[in-house]
Backbone as CSV, one residue per row, in Angstrom:
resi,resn,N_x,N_y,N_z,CA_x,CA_y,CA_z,C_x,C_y,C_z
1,UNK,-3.133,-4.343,-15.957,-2.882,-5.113,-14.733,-3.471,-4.377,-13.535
2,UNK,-4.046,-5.385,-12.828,-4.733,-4.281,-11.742,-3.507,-4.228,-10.315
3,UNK,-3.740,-3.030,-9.955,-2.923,-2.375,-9.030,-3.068,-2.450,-7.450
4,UNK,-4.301,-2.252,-7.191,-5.474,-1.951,-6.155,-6.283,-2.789,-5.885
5,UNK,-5.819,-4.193,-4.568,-6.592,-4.859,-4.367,-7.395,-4.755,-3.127
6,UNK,-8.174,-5.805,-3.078,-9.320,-5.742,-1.882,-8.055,-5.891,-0.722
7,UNK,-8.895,-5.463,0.437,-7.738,-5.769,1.911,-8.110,-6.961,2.475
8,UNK,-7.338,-7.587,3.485,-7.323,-8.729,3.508,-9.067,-8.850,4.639
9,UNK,-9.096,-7.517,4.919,-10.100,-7.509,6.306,-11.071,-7.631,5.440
10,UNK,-11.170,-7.172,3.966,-12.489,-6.876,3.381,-12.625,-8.440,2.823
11,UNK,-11.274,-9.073,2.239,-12.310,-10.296,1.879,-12.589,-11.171,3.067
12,UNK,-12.127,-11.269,4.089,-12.927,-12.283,4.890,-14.518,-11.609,5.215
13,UNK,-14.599,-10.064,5.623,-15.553,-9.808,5.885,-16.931,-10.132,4.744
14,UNK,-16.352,-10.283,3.478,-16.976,-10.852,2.546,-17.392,-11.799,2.731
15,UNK,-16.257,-13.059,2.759,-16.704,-14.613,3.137,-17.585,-14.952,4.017
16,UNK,-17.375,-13.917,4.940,-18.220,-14.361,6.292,-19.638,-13.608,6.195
17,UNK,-19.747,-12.841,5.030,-21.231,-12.135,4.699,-21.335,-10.884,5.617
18,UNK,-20.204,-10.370,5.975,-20.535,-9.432,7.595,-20.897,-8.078,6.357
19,UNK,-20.727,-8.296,5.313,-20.763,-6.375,4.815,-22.057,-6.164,3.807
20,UNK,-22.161,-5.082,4.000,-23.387,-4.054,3.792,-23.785,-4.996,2.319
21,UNK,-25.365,-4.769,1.678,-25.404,-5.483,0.804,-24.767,-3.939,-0.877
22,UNK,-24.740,-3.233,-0.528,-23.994,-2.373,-1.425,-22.484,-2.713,-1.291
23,UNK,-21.983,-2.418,-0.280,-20.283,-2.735,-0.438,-20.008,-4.480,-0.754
24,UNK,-21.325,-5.441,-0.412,-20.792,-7.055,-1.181,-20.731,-6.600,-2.318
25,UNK,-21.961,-5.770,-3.051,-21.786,-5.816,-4.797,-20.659,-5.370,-5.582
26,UNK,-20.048,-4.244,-4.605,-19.096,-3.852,-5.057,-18.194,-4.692,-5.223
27,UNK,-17.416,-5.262,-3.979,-16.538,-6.380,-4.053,-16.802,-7.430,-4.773
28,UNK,-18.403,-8.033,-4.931,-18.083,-9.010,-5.965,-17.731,-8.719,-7.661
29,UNK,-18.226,-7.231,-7.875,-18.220,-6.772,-9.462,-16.457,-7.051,-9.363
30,UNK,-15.417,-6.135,-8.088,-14.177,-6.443,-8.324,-13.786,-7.682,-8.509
31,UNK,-13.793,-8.896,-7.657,-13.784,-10.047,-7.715,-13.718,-10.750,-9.379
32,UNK,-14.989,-10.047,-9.964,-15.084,-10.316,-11.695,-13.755,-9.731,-12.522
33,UNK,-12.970,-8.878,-12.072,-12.057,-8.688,-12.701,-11.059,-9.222,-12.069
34,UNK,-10.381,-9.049,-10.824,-9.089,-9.558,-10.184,-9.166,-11.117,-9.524
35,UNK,-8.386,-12.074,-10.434,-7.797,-13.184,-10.435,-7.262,-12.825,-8.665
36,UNK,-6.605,-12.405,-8.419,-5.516,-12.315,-7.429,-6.761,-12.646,-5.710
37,UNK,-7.244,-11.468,-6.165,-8.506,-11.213,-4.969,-9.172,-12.340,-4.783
38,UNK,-9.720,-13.021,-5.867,-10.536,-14.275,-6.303,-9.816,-15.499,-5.453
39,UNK,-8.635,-15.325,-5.711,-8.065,-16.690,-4.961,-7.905,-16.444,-3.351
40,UNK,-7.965,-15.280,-2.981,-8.063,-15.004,-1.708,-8.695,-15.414,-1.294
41,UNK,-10.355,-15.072,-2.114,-11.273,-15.396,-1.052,-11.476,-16.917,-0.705
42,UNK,-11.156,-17.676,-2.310,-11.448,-19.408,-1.730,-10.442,-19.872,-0.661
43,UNK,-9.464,-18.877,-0.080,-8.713,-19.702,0.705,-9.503,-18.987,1.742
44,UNK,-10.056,-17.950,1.769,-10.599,-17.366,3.120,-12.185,-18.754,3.704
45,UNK,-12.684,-18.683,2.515,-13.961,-19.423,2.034,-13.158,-20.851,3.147
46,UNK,-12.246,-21.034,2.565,-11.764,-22.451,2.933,-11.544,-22.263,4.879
47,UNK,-11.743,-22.135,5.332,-11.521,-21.703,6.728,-12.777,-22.115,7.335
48,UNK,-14.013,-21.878,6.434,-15.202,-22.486,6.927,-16.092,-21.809,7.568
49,UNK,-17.441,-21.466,7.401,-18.443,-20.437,7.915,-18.025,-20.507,9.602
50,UNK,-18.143,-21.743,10.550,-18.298,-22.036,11.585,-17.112,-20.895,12.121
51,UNK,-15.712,-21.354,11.701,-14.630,-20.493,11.617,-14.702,-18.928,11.721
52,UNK,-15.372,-18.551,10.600,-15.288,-16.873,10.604,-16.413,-16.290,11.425
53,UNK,-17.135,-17.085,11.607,-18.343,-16.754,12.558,-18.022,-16.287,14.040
54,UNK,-16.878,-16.821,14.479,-16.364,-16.781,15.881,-15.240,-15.575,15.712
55,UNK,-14.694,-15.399,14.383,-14.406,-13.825,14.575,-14.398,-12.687,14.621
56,UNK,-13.756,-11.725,15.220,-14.075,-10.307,14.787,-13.947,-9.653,13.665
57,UNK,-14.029,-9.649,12.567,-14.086,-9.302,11.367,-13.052,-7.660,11.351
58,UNK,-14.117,-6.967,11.734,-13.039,-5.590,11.935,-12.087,-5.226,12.161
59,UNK,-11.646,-5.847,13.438,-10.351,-6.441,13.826,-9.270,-6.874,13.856
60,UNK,-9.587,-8.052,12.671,-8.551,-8.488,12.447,-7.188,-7.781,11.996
61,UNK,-5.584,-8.458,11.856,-4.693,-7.293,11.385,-4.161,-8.447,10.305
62,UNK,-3.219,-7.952,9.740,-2.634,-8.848,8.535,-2.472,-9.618,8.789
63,UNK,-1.379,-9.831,10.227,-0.871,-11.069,10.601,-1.709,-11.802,11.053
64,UNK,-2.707,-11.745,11.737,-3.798,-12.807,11.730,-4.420,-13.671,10.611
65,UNK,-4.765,-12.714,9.411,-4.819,-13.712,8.635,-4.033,-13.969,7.830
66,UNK,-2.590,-13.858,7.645,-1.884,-14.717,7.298,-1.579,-15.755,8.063
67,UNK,-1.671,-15.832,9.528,-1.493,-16.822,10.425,-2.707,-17.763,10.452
68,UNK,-4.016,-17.429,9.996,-5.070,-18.096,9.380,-4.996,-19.013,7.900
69,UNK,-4.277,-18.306,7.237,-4.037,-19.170,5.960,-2.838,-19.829,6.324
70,UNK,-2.102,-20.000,7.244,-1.054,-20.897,6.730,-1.473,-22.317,7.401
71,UNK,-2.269,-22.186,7.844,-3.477,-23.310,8.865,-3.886,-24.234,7.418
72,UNK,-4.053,-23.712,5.899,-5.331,-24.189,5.010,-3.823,-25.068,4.501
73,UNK,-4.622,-26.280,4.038,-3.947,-26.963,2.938,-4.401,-26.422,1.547
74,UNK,-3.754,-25.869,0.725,-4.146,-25.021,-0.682,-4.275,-26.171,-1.808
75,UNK,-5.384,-25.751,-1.933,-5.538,-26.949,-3.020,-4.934,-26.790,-4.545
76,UNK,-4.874,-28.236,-5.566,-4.200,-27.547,-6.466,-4.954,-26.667,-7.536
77,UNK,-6.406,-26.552,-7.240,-7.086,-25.313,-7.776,-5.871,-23.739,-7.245
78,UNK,-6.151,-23.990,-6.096,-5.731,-22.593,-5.704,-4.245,-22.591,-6.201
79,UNK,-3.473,-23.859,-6.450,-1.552,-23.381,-6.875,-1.274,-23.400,-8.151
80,UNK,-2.601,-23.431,-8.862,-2.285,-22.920,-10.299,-1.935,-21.383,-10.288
81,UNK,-0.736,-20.957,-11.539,-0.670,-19.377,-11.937,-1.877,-18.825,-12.278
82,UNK,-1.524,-17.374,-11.460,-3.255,-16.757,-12.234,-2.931,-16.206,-13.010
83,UNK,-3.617,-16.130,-14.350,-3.743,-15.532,-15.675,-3.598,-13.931,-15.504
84,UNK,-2.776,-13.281,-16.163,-2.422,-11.801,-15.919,-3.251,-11.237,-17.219
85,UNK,-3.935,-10.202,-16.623,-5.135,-9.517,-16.983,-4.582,-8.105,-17.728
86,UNK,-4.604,-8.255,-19.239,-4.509,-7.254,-20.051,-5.201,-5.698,-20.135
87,UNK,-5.101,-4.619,-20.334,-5.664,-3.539,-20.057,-7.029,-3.605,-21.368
88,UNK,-6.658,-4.300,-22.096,-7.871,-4.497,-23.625,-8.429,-5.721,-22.981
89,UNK,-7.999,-6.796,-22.361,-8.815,-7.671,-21.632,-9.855,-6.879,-20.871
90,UNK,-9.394,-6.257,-19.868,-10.004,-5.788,-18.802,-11.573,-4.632,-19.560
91,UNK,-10.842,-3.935,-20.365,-11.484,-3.057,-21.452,-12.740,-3.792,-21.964
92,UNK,-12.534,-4.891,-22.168,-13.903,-5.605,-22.740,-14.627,-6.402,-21.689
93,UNK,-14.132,-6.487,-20.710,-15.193,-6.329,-19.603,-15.675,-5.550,-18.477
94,UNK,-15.947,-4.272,-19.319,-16.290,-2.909,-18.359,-17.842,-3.310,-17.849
95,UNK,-18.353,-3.826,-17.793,-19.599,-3.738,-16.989,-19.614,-5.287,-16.310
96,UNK,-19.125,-5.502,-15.102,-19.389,-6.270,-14.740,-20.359,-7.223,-14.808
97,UNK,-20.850,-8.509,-14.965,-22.294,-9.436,-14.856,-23.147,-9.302,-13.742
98,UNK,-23.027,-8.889,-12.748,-23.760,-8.714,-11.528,-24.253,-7.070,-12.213
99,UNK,-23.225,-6.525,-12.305,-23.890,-4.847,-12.304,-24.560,-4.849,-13.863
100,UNK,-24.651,-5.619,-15.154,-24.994,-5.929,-15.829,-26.781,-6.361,-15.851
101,UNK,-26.408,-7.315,-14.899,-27.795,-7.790,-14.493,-29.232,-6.778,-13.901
102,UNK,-28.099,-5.734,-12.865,-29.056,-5.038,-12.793,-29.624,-3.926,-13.057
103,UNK,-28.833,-3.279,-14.205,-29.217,-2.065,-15.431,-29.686,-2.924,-16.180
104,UNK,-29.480,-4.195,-16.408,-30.127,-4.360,-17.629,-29.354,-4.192,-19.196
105,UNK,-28.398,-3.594,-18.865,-27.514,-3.339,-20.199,-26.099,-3.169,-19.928
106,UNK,-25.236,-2.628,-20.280,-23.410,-2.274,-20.370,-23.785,-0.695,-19.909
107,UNK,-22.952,-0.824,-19.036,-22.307,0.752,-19.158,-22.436,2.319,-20.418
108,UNK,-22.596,1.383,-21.413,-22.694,2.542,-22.709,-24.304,3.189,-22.303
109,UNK,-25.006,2.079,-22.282,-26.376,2.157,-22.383,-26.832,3.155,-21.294
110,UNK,-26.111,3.535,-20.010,-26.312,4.274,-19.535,-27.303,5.425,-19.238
111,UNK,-28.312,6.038,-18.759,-28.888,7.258,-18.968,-28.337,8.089,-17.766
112,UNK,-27.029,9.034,-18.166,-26.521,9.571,-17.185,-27.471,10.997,-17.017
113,UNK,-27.606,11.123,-16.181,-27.540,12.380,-15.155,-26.837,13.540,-14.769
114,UNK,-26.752,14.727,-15.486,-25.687,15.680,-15.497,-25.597,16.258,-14.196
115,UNK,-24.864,16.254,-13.188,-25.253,17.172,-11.831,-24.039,18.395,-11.373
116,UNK,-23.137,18.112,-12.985,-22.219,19.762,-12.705,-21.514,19.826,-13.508
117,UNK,-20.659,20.339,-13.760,-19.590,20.574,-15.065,-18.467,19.308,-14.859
118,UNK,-18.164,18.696,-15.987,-17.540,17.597,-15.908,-17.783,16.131,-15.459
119,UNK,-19.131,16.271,-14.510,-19.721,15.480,-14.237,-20.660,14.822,-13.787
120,UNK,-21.271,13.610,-14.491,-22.862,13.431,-14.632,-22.773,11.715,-13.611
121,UNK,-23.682,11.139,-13.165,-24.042,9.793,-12.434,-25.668,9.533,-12.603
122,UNK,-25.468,7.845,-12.513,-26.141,7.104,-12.016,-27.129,6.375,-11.061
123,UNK,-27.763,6.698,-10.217,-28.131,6.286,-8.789,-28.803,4.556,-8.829
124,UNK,-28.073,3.798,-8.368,-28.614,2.338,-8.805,-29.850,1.895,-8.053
125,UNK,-30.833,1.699,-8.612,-32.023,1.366,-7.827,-32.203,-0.132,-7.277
126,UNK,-31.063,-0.132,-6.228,-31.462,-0.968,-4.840,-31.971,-0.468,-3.555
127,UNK,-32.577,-1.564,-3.072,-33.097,-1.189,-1.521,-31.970,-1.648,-0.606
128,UNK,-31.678,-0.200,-0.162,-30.088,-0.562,0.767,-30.551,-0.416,2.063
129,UNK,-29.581,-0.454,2.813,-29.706,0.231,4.501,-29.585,1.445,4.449
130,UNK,-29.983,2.478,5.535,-30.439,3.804,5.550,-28.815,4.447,5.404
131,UNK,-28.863,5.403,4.430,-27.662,5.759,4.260,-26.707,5.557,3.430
132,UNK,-26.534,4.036,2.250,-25.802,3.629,2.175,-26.510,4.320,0.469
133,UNK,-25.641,4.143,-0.273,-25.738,4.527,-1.797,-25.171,3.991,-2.271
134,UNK,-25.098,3.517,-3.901,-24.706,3.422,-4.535,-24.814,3.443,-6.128
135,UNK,-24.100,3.680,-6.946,-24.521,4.876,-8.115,-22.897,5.216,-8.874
136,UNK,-23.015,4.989,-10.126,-22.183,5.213,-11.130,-21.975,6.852,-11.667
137,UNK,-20.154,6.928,-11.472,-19.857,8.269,-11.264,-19.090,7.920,-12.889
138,UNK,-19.602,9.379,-13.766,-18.774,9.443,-14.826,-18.509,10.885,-15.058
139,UNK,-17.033,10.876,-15.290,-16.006,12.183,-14.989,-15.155,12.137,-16.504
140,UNK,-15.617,13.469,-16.960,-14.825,13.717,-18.014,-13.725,14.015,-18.087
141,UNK,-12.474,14.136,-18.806,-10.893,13.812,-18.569,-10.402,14.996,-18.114
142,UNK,-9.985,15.047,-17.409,-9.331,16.112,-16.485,-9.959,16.661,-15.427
143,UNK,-11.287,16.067,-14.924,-12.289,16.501,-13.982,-11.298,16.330,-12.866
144,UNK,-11.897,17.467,-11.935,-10.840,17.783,-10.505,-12.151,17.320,-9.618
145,UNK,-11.931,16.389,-8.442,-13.107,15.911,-8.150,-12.540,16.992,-6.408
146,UNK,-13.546,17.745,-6.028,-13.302,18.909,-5.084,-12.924,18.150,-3.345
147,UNK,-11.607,18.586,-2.766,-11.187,17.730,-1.607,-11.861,17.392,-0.839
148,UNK,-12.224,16.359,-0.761,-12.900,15.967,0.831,-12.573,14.481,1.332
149,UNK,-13.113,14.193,2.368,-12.959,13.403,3.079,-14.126,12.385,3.416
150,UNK,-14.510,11.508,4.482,-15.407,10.415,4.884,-15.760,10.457,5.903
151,UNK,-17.273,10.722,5.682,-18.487,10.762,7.495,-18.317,9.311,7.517
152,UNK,-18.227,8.102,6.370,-18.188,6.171,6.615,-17.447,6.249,5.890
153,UNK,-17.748,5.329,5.321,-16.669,4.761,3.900,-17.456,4.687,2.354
154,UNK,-16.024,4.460,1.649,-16.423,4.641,0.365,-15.532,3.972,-0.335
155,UNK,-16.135,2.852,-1.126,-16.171,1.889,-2.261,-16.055,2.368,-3.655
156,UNK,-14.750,2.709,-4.465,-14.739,3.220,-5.544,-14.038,1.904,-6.579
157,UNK,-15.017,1.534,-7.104,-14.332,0.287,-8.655,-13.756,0.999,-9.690
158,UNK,-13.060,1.013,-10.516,-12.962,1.561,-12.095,-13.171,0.893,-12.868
159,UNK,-14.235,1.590,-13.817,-14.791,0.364,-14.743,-14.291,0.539,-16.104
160,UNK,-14.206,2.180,-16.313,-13.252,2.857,-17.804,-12.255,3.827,-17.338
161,UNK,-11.534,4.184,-17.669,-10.581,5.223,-17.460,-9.870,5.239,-16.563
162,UNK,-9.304,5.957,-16.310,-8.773,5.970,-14.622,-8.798,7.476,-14.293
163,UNK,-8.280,7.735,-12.719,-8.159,8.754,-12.062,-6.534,8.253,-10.816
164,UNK,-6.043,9.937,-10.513,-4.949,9.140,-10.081,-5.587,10.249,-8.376
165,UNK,-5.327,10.109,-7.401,-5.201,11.002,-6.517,-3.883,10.718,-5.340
166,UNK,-4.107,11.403,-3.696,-2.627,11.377,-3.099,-2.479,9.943,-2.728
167,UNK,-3.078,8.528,-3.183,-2.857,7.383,-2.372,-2.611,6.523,-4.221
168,UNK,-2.509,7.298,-5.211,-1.866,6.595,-6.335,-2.656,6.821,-7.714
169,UNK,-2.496,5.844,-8.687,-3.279,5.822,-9.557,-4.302,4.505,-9.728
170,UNK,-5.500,5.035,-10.329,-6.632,3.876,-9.879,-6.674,3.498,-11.560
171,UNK,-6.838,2.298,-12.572,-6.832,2.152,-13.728,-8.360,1.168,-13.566
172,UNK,-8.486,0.664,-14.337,-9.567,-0.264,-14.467,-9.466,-1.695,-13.811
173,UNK,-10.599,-2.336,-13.067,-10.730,-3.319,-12.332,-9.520,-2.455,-10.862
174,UNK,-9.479,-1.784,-10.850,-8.354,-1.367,-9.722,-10.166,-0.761,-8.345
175,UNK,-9.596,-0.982,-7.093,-10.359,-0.481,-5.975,-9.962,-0.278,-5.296
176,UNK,-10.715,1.496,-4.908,-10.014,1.902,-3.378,-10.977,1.777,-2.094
177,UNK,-10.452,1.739,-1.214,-11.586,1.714,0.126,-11.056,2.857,0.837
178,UNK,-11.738,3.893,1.116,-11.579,5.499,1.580,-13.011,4.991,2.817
179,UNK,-12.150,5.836,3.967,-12.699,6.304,4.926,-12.404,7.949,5.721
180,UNK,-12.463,8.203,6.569,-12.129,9.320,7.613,-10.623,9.872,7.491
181,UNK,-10.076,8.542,7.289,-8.539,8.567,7.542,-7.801,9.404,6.647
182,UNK,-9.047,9.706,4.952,-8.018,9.933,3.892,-8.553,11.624,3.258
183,UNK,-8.201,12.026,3.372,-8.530,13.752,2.685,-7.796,13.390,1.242
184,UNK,-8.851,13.703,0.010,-8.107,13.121,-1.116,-9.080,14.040,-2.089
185,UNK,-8.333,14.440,-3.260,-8.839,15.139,-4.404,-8.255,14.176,-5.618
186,UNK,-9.420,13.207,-5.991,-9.278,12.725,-7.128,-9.763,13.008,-8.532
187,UNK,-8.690,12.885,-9.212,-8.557,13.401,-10.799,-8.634,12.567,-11.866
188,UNK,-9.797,12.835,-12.606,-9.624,11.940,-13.853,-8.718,11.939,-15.313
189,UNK,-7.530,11.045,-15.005,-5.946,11.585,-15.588,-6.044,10.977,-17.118
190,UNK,-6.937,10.551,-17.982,-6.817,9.671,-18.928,-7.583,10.803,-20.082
191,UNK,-7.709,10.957,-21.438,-8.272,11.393,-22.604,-9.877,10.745,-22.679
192,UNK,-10.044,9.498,-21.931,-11.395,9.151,-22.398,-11.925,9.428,-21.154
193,UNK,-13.448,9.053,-20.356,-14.034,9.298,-19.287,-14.288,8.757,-18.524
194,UNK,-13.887,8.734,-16.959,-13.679,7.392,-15.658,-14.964,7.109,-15.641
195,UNK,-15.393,6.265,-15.559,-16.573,5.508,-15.178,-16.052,4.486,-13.894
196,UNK,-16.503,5.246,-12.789,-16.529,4.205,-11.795,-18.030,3.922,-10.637
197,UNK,-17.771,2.717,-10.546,-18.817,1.994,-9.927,-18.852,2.922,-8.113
198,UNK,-19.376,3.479,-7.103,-19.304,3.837,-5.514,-19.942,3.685,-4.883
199,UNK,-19.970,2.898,-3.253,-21.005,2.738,-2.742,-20.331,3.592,-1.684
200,UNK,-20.898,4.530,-1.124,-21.281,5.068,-0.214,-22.052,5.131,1.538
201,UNK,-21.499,4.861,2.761,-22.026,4.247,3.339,-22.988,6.073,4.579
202,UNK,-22.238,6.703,3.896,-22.359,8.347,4.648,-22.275,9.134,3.538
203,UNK,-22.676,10.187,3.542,-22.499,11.535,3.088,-21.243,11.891,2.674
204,UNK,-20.399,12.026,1.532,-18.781,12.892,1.777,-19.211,14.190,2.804
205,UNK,-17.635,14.329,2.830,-17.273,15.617,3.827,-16.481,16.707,2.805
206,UNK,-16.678,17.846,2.173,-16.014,18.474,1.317,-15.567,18.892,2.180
207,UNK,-14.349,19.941,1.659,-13.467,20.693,2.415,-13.923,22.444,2.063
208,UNK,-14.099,22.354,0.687,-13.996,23.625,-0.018,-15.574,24.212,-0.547
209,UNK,-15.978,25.448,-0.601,-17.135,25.933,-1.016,-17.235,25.210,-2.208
210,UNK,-16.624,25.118,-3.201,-17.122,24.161,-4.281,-17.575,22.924,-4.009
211,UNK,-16.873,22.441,-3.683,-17.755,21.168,-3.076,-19.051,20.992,-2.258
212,UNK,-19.168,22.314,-1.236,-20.201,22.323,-0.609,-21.298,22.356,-1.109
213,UNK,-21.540,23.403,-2.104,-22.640,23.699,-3.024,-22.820,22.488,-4.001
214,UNK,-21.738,21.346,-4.338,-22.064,20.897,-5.602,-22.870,19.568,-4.628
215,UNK,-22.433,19.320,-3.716,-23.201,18.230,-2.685,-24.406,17.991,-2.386
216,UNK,-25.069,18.907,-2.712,-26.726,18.853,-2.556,-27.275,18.212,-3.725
217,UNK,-26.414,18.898,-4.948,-26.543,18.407,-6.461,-26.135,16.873,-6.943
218,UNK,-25.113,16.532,-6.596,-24.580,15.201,-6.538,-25.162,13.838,-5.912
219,UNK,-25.421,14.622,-4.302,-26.393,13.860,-3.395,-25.101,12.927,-2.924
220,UNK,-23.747,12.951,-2.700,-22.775,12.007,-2.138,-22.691,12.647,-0.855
């Protein structure tokens, strides 16, 4: 069951197309797993381009858009139960169709990249905006990922395994959105190996000489 959904700022900023074309992919690969998120957005969707166009996206706070949705008549698409998503469900769809499409293969198929002890990545070959990355992180079980923090933000999916750090535990189809705000050392808590999807919009900020040195190597 996923844990960790999109925020309410991120799916309108979705609907309304306002975000980076690395952080849409991200959100839509989540979208492929979470039912919950999914229905968000058609009610956000439902509000109407003209609509989100005239707002501030960033801005917004909860209560706005809940005071935005209670405006929508919900259709009975949207008041059907959503189907609750098994951990062997979720398991057999570790590579999203969008991120599928553009390796070319599943996740297994992979040609990882070793860049330190415990852990090797991906770099996905899109043409982003200056700065922005994105690239598949795989962490062997018990990897201590070294403290730091956010020069922008950062888009983390789980596609296998999980990792837990100080804002919870992340399992599969689960997403966090890390910025400035969060100093966090995440750990990969499971026997098999996290594979998660990150887009990157800055550089991390380590805290510790380990991290410093491994940053050049990593390239986050």
């Amino acid at each position: 069951m996923i844990n960790h959904h999109l925020s309410d700022e991120m799916i309108l900023a979705y609907a309304a197309g306002a975000l980076s074309e690395g952080q849409a992919m991200v959100v839509h690969c989540h979208l492929e797993y979470c039912d919950h998120c999914a229905a968000r957005l058609r009610e956000a969707e439902a509000l109407g381009g003209a609509l989100l166009e005239e707002l501030d996206v960033p801005t917004l706070t909860s209560l706005d858009f809940d005071d935005m949705f209670a405006k929508i008549e919900v259709s009975e698409e949207m008041q059907e139960p959503l189907s609750m998503e098994t951990s062997d469900t979720l398991q057999e769809r570790a590579t999203p169709a969008m991120l599928r499409n553009i390796l070319g293969h599943g996740i297994e198929d992979v040609k990882w990249k070793r860049v330190g002890p415990g852990i090797r990545q991906y770099v996905l070959p899109l043409d982003l905006q200056e700065g922005e990355n994105v690239r598949l992180l795989r962490l062997s079980p018990g990897f201590v990922t070294p403290m730091h923090t956010h020069r922008g933000s950062e888009m983390t999916l789980v596609l296998q395994g999980s990792f837990c750090d100080e804002t919870g535990r992340y399992a599969v189809g689960d997403i966090q959105d890390a910025d400035g705000d969060l100093d966090h050392q995440p750990v990969a808590d499971t026997d098999v190996d996290c594979i998660c999807l990150a887009v990157t919009t800055a550089p991390l900020q380590f805290r510790g000489l380990i991290g410093k040195l491994m940053q050049p190597l990593v390239g986050i």
